[in-house]
N, C-alpha and C positions, 0 to 999 in steps of 0.2 A: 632699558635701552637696547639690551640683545634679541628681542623679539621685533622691536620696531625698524632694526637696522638690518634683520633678515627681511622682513615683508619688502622694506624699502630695494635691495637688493635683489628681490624677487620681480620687483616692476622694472626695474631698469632691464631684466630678463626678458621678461617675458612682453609688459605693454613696448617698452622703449626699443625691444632687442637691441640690446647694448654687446659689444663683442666682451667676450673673456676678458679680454687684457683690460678693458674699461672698467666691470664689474671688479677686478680683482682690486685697481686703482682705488675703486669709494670705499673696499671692502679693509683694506691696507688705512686707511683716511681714520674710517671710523673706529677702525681697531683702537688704534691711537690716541684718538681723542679720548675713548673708553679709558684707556690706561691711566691717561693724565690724569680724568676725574675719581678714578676708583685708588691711586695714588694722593689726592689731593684732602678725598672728603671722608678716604677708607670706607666707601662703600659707591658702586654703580647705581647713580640715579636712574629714574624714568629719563625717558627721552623728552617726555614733559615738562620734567621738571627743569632744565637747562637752559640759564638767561644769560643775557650780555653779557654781564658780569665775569661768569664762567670761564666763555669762549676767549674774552681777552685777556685771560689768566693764562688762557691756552697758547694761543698765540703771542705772547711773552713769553710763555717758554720755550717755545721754538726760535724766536729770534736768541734766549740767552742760549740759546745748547749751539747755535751757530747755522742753523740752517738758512739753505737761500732765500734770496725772495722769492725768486720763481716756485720754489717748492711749496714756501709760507703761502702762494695766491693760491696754487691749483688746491688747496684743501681747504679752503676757506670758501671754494669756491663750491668741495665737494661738500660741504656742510650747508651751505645756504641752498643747494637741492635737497639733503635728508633733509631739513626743514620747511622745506616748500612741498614734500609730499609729506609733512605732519601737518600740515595746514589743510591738504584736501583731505586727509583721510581724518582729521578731526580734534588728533589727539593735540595739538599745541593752536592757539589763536595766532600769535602773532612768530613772528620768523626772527628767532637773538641773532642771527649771524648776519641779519640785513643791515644793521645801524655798522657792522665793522667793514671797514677798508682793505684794500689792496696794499702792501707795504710799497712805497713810493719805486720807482727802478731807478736803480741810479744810470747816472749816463756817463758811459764808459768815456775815460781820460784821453783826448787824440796825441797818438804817436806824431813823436817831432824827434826833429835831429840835434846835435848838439851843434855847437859854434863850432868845434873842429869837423867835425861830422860833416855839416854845410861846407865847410871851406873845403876838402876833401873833394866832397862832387861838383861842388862848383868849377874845382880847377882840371878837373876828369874828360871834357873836352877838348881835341886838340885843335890847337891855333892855328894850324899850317891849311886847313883845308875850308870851301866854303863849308859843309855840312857841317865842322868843328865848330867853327865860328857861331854860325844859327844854333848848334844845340848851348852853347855856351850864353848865349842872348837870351834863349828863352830860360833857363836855368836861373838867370842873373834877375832879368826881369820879375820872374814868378817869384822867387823869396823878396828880392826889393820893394816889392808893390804889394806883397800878398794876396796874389791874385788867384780866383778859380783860372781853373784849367778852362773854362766856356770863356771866360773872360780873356785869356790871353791869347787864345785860337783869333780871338774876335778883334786882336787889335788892325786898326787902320794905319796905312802914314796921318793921316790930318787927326789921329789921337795922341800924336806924338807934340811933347814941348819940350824942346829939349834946353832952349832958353828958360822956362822956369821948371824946369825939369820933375816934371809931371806928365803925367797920363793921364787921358781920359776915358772910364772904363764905363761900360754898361754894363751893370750885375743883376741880379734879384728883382721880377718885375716893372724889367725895364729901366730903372732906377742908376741914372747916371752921378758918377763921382769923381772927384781928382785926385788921383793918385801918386806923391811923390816917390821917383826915383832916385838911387846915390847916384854917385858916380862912377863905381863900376857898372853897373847896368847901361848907363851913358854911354861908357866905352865898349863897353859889348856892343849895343845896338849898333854906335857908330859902323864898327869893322865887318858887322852883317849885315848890313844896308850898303855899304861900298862894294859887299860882292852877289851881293842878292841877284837873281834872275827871274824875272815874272813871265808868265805865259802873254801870250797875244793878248789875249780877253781880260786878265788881269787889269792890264798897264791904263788904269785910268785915275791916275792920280791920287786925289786925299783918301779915295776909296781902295787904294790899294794894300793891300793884307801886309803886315810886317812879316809874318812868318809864312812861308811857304814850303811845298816839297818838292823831291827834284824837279817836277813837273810845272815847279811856277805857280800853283795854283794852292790858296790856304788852305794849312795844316789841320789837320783836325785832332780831338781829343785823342783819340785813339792810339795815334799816330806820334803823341807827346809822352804818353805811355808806354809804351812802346820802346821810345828814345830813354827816358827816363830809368825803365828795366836793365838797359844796355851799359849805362854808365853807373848805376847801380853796383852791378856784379861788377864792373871793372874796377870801384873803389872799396870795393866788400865792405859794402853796408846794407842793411837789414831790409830788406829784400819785400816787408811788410809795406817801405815807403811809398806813396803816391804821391803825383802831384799834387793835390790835397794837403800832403805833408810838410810842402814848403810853406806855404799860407798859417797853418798849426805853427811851424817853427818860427814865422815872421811874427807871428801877436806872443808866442812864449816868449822870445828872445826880448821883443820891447819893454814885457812887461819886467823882465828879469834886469834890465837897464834901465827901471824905473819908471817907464811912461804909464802915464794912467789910463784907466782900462775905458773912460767916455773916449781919449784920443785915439785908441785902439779901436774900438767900437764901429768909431767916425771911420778909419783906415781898412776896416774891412769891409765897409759898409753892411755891417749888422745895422737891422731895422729897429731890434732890439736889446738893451744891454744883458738879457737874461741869454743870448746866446753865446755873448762874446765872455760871462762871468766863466763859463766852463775851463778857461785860463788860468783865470788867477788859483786853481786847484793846483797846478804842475809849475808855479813860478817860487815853490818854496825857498829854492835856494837864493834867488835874488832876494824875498823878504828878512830869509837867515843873514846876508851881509849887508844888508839896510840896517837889522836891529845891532848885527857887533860894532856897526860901525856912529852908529847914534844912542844907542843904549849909554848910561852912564853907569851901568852896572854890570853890564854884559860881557867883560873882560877881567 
């Protein structure tokens, strides 16, 4: 194997010019691999001689000793090349590292606030002023509805029911849905809609923006952010949160109160339930006080 993994080494030089840092990267890869096998069989095979079998012996032991997945891909990656130049230059027919996979990535858990966390910011507005009022509205609305931030930029008055106290959002594709609202969000809305002021070109009715800025004219993303940032620091909390993060805490919190994750699903208008599953991962502690509280043995 140490001769076939210098030649190999040698083309990525010389035909591929491959930088240093690359060449050292496959040269690091195959060392390693060598190790495992000349560890495993007490003696270094041919690079011939090296089947499936082998390699995902190899690759279990890199996941048992704890390594990343990113790490486990990029050498698996570097090995399905040493064997793609043993195939042109002769010495193996077919390529063992082709039949093995990438180890799946996992998808990182979304940051959400706690229930005091949320009451916290939500109450971090102040009441006396119009701009207090609007950022307390959109804060209220955004976790009530769990709404994107394009979604709540996007609200109209004629989206507004406040008689069945629903919203109606356009999300994903166009893809319209109804959104209910509590009752604090209600009341929010109310007191910023009583002091609201819209530009000239605004003022036309069911088409008129709920949220606007000083200028009358709707808010954008940006500009929610922004707002968001500001009452953030003023309630010292984790500075990581977006508005994004209200929407994450609107489907934790349900699911942690027990609602099922098809009604969730429906509430955020996921297309699919395989987006909306990345929840029920961080709803532990609601499933922990379901089973003490149902278990017949759990106490």
């Amino acid at each position: 194997m140490e001769d076939a993994a210098q030649r190999f080494l040698q083309y990525l030089e010389v035909e591929r010019n491959a930088s240093e840092l690359t060449v050292k990267s496959y040269r690091e890869d195959l060392a390693a691999l060598a190790e495992y096998l000349e560890e495993t069989d007490g003696q270094l095979p041919d690079a011939g001689d090296i089947t499936t079998l082998d390699l995902r012996g190899y690759v279990s032991s890199l996941h048992e000793a704890g390594y990343a997945k990113t790490t486990i891909a990029r050498r698996l990656a570097s090995l399905r090349s040493f064997f793609r130049f043993g195939q042109r230059e002769g010495w193996i027919e077919h390529n063992p590292a082709k039949p093995l996979r990438n180890p799946r990535k996992g998808r990182s858990l979304p940051h959400f606030l706690s229930n005091d966390e949320i009451g916290r910011l939500l109450e971090s507005p102040p009441s006396n002023t119009p701009l207090g009022l609007r950022d307390r509205a959109i804060l209220e609305t955004a976790y009530s509805a769990g709404l994107r931030v394009s979604e709540l930029v996007g609200l109209s008055d004629g989206d507004l029911d406040f008689d069945a106290s629903v919203v109606r959002v356009r999300g994903k594709g166009r893809r319209e849905r109804l959104a209910p609202i509590g009752s604090y969000a209600r009341r929010a809305l109310d007191a910023w809609l009583a002091r609201r002021e819209l530009s000239k070109r605004e003022k036309n009715g069911r088409q008129a923006p709920v949220f606007v800025n000083k200028f009358g004219t709707r808010l954008t993303a940006r500009s929610v952010a922004r707002m968001l940032e500001k009452y953030l620091k003023q309630s010292d909390l984790d500075l990581r949160t977006t508005p994004h993060t209200l929407r994450h805490s609107f489907a934790t919190h349900l699911l942690d109160r027990g609602a099922d994750i098809r009604s969730v699903q429906e509430l955020l208008g996921h297309k699919s339930l395989v987006t909306t599953q990345i929840y029920t991962h961080i709803s532990t502690a609601g499933l922990r006080e379901v089973y003490e509280r149902a278990h017949p043995r759990a106490n």
